[in-house]
N, C-alpha and C positions, 0 to 999 in steps of 0.2 A: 805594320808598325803601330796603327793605332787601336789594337786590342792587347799587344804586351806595351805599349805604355801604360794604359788603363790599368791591368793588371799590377804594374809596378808603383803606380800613383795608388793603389791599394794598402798594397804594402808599405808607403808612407804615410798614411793615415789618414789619404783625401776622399773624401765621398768621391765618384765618380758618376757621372752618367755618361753611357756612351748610346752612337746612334747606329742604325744599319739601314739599308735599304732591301734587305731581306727580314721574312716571317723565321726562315727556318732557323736563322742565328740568334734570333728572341730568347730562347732557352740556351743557348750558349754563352750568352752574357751574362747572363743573370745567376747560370750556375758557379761563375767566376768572383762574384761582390758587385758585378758593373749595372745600374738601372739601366735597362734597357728601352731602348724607344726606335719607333719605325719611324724616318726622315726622309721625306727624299724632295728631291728638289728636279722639276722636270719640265720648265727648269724654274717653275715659281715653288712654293714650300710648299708638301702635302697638306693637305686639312686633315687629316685624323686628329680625332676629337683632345689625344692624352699629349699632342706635343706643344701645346704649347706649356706645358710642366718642363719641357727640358729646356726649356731658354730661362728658367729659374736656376739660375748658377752665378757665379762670381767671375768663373774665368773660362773662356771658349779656347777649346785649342782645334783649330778650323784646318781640313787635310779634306781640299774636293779638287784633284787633278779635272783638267780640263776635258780631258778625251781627246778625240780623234776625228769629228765631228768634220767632212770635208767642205769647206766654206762659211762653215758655220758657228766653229769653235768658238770664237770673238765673242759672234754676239748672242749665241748660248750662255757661256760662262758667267759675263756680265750681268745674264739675267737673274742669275742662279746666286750670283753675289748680294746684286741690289736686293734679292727679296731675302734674303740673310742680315742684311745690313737693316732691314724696316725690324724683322723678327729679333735683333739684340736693341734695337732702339726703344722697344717697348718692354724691355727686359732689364733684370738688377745686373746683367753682364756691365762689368766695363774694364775687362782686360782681352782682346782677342790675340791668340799667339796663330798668325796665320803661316802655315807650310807652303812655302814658294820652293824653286826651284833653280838651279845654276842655267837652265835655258833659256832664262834670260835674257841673257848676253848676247852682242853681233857674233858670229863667226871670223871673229880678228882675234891673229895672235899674241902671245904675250900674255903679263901677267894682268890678271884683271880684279880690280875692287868692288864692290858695292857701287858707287856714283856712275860704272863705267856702264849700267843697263841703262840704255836709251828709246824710250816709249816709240814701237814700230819700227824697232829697228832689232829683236831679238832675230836669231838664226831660223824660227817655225812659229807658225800658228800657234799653238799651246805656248810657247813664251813669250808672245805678246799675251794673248789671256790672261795669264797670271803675272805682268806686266800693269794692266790694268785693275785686273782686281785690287794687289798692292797695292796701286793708285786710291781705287773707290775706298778702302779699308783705313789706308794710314789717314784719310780725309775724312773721316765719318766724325760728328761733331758728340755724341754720346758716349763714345767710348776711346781708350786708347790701343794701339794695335803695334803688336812686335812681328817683324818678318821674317821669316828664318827659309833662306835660302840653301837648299840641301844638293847636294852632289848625289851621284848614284848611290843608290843604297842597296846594302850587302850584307849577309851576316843573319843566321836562325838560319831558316828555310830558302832564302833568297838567296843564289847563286848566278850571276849574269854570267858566268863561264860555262852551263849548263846549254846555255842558247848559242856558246859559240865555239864547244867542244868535238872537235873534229872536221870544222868549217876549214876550206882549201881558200888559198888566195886571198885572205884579206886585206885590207887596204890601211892606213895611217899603222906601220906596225909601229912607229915612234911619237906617236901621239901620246900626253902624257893623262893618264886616266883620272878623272876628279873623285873619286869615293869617299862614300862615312859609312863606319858600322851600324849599323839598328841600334848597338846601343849607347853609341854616343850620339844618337840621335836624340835617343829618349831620354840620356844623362843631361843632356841642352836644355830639351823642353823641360822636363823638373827644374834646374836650375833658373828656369827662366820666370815658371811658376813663380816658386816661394821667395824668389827674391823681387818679382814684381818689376822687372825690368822694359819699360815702356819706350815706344815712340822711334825707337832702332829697327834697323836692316842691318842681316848680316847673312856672310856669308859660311857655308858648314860644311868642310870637305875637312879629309884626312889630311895633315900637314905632310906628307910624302905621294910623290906622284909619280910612281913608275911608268915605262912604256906599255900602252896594251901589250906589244908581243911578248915581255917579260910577266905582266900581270896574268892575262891569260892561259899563256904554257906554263907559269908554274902553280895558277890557282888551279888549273885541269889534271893536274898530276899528283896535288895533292887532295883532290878527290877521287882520284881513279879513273879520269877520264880521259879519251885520245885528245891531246892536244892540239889547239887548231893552228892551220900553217897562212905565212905572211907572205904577198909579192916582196922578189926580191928586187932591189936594187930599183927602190919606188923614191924619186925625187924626193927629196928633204925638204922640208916645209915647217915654218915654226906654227907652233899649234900653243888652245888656251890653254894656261894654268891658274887655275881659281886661289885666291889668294883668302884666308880665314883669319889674317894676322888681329881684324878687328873683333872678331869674339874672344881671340885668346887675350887683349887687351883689356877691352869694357866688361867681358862677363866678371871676371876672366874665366878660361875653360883649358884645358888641358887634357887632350884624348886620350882615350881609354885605350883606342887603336890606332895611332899615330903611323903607321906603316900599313898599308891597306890589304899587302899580299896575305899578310895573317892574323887571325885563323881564318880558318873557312870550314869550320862548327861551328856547332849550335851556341 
């Protein structure tokens, strides 16, 4: 997502810098309009000599998923935050648009808003991390920070039916699925840009939630692919449905892809 943002924040006419944690993608960036810079955070900031030039910007749009890290995610991530949080404190940044996550949330059903993520109380490790970092971030006393809490993302290249095409027995076939296209991802984040909209949490999923077994068998078929099969006659269970009604409210925003089953192109 965030190198066709970058490229699309081009084509509105914004300077862009973008980071990588690869040498080899240096020249792919740059062949694109994007300044390129090596970042990495491991989990304090590299020292190469030419980054602190990219914290010379007006506005950060921050997307550093926590990993996988077994017992250690927490307080990995947190570290990888704080020394993110020193490197804009000494910078002209004071907009950060940080990419959080709908995981959030407890594993309780129902419809669920923004105020309903409860610190140490998300469903995994990774969403408490980014639990906290929102925490460290909407607190930070130099800058202001917007959170955009994203539902599965789908749409270019990205196909989560590709991982579960032809899979036997799976489990929640009526579970209702939270998705946003890539690019009403990146319609959000520009909107959120140039209008400067601070200080919010929100939540960013497709306004339609079909069941996996429906989203699945018909996103697999309209790729070409064996469609994966569901236990039958698996107790009923209500499950979450992420609720977006407050960005289509305060931004407002209005999806590109309001039905998530399509497309599945590029």
């Amino acid at each position: 997502m965030g190198f066709s943002l970058a490229k699309h924040l081009i084509k509105q006419e914004h300077a862009v810098k973008g980071s990588t944690t690869s040498k080899d993608k240096i020249k792919e960036l740059e062949n694109c309009g994007i300044e390129p810079y090596l970042v990495e955070f491991n989990p304090q900031l590299s020292t190469n000599h030419d980054v602190p030039n990219f914290w010379h910007s007006d506005v950060l749009v921050l997307n550093i998923p926590p990993g996988h890290r077994r017992n250690k995610v927490i307080d990995y991530h947190t570290k990888q935050i704080r020394s993110i949080i020193e490197a804009i404190s000494g910078s002209p940044i004071k907009y950060v648009v940080f990419i959080s996550s709908t995981s959030v949330y407890p594993k309780l059903p129902g419809l669920v808003v923004e105020d309903d993520a409860i610190p140490g109380k998300a469903g995994r490790d990774s969403g408490n991390a980014l639990l906290q970092a929102e925490k460290m971030l909407t607190q930070a006393n130099n800058f202001e920070t917007t959170v955009l809490r994203f539902g599965g993302l789908y749409g270019g290249d990205r196909h989560p039916t590709k991982y579960m095409a032809g899979r036997k027995n799976l489990i929640k076939a009526n579970a209702p699925v939270n998705l946003i296209h890539r690019d009403d991802c990146i319609a959000i984040i520009t909107q959120l840009v140039e209008e400067k909209i601070t200080g919010e949490i929100f939540n960013a999923v497709a306004d339609n939630h079909p069941t996996r077994k429906e989203y699945y068998t018909k996103a697999a078929e309209a790729l070409g692919l064996k469609p994966p099969t569901f236990k039958q006659n698996e107790q009923e269970k209500k499950y979450k449905v992420v609720s977006n009604m407050k960005l289509k409210k305060i931004l407002p925003y209005s999806f590109i892809y309001p039905e998530p089953i399509i497309p599945f192109h590029d």
